[in-house]
N, C-alpha and C positions, 0 to 999 in steps of 0.2 A: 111395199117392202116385203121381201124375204125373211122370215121369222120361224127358224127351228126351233120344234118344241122340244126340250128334255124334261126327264123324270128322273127324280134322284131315289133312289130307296134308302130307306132306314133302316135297318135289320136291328128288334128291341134291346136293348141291353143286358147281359145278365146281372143279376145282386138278389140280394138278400131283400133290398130296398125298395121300394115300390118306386121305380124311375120312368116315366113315361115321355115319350116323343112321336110326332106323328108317325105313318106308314111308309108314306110318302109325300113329298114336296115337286112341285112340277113350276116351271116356268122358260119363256121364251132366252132366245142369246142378247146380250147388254140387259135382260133384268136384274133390277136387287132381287135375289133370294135368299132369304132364314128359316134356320132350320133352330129350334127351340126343343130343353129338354127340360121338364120338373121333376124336381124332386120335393122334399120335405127340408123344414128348420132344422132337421137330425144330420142330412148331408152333403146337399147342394148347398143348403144356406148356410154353411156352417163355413166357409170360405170359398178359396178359389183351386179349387182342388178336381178341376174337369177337364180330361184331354177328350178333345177328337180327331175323328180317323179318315180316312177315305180309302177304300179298297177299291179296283179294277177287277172286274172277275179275273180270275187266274194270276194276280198279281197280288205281292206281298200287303199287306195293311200299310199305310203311310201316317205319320203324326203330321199334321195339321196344327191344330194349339194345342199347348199344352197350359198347365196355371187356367188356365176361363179364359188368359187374353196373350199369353205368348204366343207368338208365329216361329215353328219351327225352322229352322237352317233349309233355305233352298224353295221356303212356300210363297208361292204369291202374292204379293201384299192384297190380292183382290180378297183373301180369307182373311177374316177376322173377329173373332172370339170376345164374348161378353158376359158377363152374371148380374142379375140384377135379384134380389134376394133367395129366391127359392127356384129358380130358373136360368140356366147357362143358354147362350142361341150362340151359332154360328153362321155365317152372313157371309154370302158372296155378293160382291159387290156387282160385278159383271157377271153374269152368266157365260161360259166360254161352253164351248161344244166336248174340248175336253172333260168337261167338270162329272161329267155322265157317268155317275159310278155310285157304290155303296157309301152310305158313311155311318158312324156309329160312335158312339163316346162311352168312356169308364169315368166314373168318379171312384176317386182312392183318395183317402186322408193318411192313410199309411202305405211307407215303400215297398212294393213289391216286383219282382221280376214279372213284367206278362210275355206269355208265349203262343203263337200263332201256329197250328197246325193246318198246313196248304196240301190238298192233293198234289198228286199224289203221296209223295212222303216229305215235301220240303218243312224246315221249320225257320221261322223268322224270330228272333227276338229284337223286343223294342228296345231303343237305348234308353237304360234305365234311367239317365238324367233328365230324360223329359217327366220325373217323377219328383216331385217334392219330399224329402226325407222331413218326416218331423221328427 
């Protein structure tokens, strides 16, 4: 059997927080793969307050989940978002050849607008609903 290997990169999160996730995640096409982030009882475990993303070089950032376990409008059911106390993982079910890209997560307990500056000069903003207003 034919079996593409992909590599997913991680690019590390910004905060204040000490939030850690691997480098990199790598696996064949039809594997599970998870991609796992910790944090502390201060703000991962403190609910479900963790969106992730997936970038294409040259292309806009995408939400993916939002909440630890919502699936964004339009996402694959093959993604799907988890928290288990001090650790949120995102999980592809299948590995698709698509999937080859960055991905990267924010935890927010508060709403804010984020904004994506793209070379050259484009700018993306997230819709803010994929944000939990407390």
């Amino acid at each position: 059997d034919f079996h593409h290997h992909l590599s997913l990169s991680l690019p590390g999160s910004w905060a204040q927080a000490v939030l850690t996730q691997p480098s990199s995640v790598s696996g064949s096409l039809g594997q599970r793969v998870s991609i796992t982030c910790s944090g502390s009882s201060s703000n991962v475990g403190t609910g479900n307050y963790v969106s992730w993303f997936q970038q294409i070089p040259g292309s806009a950032p995408r939400t993916l989940i939002y909440g630890a376990t919502s699936r964004a409008s339009g996402v694959p059911d093959r993604f799907s978002g988890s928290r288990s106390g001090n650790t949120a993982t995102l999980t592809i079910s299948s590995l698709q050849a698509e999937d080859e890209a960055d991905y990267f997560w924010i935890w927010s307990r508060k709403y804010f607008p984020i904004f994506f500056i793209l070379p050259p000069h484009q700018c993306f903003s997230l819709a803010t609903t994929y944000y939990m207003n407390i």
